[in-house]
C-alpha positions in Angstrom: 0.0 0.0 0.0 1.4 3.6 -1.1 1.4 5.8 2.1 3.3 9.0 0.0 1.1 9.8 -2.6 -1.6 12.3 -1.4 -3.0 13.5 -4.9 -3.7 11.4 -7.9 -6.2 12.3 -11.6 -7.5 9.8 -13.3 -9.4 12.2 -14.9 -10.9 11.4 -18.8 -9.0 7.9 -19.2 -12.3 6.1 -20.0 -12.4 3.9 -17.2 -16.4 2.8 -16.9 -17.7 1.6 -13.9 -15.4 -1.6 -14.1 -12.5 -0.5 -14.2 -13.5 2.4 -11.0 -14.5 -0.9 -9.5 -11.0 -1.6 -9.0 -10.3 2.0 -7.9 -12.7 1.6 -5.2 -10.9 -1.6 -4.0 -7.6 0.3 -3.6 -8.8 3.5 -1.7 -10.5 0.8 0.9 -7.0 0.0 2.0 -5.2 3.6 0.8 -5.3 6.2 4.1 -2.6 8.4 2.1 -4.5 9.8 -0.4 -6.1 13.3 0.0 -7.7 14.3 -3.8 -8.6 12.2 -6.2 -9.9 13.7 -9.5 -12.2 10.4 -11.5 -14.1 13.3 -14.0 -15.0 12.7 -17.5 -14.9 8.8 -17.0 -18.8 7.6 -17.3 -18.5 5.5 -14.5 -22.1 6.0 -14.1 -24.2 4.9 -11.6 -22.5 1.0 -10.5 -19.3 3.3 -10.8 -20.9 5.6 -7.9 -22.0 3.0 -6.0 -18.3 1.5 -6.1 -16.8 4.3 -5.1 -19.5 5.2 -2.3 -18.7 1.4 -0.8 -15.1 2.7 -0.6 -15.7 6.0 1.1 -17.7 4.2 3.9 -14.6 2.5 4.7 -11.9 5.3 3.8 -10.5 7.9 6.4 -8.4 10.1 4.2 -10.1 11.3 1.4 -10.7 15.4 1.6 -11.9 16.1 -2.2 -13.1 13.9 -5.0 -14.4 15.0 -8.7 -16.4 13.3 -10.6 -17.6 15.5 -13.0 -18.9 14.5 -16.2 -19.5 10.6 -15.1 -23.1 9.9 -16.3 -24.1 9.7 -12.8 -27.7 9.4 -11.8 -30.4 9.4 -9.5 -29.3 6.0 -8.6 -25.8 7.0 -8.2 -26.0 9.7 -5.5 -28.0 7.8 -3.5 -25.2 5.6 -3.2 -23.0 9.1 -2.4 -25.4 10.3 -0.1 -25.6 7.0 1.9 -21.4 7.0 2.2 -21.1 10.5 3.1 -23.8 9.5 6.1 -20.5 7.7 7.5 -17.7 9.3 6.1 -16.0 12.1 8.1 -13.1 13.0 6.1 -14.2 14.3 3.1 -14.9 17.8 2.8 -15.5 18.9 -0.8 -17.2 16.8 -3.6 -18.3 17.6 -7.2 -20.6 16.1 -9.6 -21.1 18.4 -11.8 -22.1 17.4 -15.1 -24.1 14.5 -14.6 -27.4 13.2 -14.9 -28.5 14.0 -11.4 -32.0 15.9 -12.3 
């Protein structure tokens, strides 16, 4: 597990909702990382919910973008539900989606 790296973008590198899936497994065991930037990806809605399973478990996370994901309804329910239990992060955008 990296314990340096504190800021990483991932931003428009096409990586759908399997391939965040994977990204979500690593932040559940990264405490490091501060920003993470996932925008212009279409992880859509199972991407959400991936990443909202790995900020119920993650403590270090301050800011995440995901602008520009295809997110939904469906999606930020998922958010909604981690940021319930989450206490670490403090900014979040989802700009760009498909919210409503």
């Amino acid at each position: 597990v990296n314990n340096s790296l504190l800021f990483i973008d991932f931003s428009q590198n096409k990586m759908g909702s399997e391939g965040v899936k994977h990204l979500g497994e690593a932040l559940k065991v990264n405490q490091s990382l501060r920003e993470i930037s996932v925008g212009d990806n279409q992880i859509g809605d199972e991407g959400a919910k991936s990443l909202a399973t790995a900020l119920m478990v993650n403590k270090s996370l301050q800011i995440m973008d995901l602008d520009s994901n295809n997110i939904g309804a469906e999606g930020v329910k998922h958010l909604g539900v981690a940021l319930k239990v989450n206490q670490s992060l403090r900014e979040i955008s989802v700009g760009d989606n498909q919210i409503g």
